[in-house]
C-alpha positions, 0 to 999 in steps of 0.5 A: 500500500502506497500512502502520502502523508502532507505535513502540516497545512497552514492556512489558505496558502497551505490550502492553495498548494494542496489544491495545486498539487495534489494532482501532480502527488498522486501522478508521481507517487500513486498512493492509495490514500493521502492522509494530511494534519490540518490543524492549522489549515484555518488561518493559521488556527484550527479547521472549520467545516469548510475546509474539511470538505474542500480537502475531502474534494481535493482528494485528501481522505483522511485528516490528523490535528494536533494542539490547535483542534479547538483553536475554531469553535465550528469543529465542534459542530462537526467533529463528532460525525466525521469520521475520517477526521482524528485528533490526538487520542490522549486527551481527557475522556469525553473529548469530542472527536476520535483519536483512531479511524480507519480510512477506507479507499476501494481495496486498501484500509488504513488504521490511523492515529492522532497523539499529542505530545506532553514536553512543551504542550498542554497537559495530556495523558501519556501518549505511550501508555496510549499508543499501546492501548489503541495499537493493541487494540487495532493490530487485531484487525489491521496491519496497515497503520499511522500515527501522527505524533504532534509534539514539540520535543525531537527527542520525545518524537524519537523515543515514540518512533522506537517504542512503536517499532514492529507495532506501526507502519509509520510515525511521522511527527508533526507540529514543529513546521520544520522538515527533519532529515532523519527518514529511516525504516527501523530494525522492526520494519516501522517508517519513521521521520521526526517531522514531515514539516509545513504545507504553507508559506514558504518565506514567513516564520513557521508560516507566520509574518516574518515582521511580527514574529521578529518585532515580538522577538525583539520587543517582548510584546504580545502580538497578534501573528497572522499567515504569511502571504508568500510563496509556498512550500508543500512538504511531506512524506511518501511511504510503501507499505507491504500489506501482508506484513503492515512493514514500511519497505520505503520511506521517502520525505517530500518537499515541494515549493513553488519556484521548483515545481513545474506543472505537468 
């Protein structure tokens, strides 16, 4: 089973180039399912109902949040009853939404999982002790299996990927918008990169004005950041995954930006 992964979605330049090139991702990588974090997809904060359903359009079929899930007050009004949405598992019981689906393409199934991180985040339950209850859980009937890691610490990223070993398909942090260099298959067959990095303004701060963010650097003060408007960068993850074993046999970070990519 071939799976993409787009990292981070920020904003409507985020939104723009995952309209643009979905097309071209699917040509070049021919992936059974395409699964992207869209927790920043909303101007820089959360996702509403409108977006969700011009991903879903686009060809996106499932879609992974993080520590801005609540940022949009609509996604209370959906959350519930899509299920092709997750967000981080290891929040209190009785959260709205789900940290597990199973994304269903034709033929090919996929078992994915949203967890949050706890260095340098809101305070959530262990997302280990969870990893291992929800992948216990799904490893009954699925081999074929993601998780999104949205954390801030490389070294917590890390220290999931090797503890999932042999139990996932794929980790892939989200969070930082930085893509890391580190792709690998670990000894047990699990792909795993620390960060699939950002889909959206390629020249701003972590897909923020650039100005804001070093006036707050220089000054202290409170600032309001809003999404950048430039030019953009697509970044992500392609993965191969043997479907009688659920084992990654290639990995392969994407990063695509819009001065480089020629349209087909």
């Amino acid at each position: 089973m071939k799976v993409v992964f787009i990292g981070d979605i920020v904003g409507n330049v985020g939104r723009d180039a995952v309209k643009r090139l979905l097309p071209w991702l699917k040509d070049k990588y021919q992936p059974h399912i395409v699964i992207a974090n869209g927790e920043n997809a909303a101007g820089g904060r959360g996702i509403n109902a409108a977006i969700t359903r011009e991903l879903f359009e686009w060809g996106v079929h499932g879609i992974t949040m993080g520590n801005h899930t609540w940022d949009n007050r609509d996604i209370f009004e959906f959350i519930d009853s899509e299920p092709r949405m997750v967000r981080p598992a290891n929040l209190p019981p009785g959260t709205p939404g789900t940290g597990s689906a199973v994304i269903k393409v034709g033929n090919k199934e996929l078992a994915i999982v949203n967890l949050i991180g706890r260095t340098f985040l809101p305070p959530a339950d262990c997302p280990f002790r969870t990893a291992d209850d929800l992948l216990d859980e799904l490893r009954r009937k699925h081999k074929c299996i993601l998780v999104d890691f949205h954390a801030e610490a490389t070294s917590e990223k890390i220290a999931m990927g090797w503890h999932l070993d042999g139990k996932a398909s794929l980790v892939v942090g989200t969070h930082t918008h930085v893509q890391t260099n580190d792709e690998r298959i670990l000894p047990e067959g699990t792909a795993y990169v620390t960060d699939a990095g950002m889909t959206g303004p390629r020249d701003g701060v972590l897909g923020m004005d650039r100005t804001t963010v070093i006036r707050k650097f220089i000054t202290g003060l409170p600032a309001r950041f809003q999404v950048a408007e430039t030019k953009w960068i697509l970044s992500g993850v392609f993965v191969d995954i043997d479907e009688a074993t659920g084992k990654a046999v290639k990995v392969q970070t994407i990063r695509v930006d819009e001065d480089s990519w020629i349209p087909s």
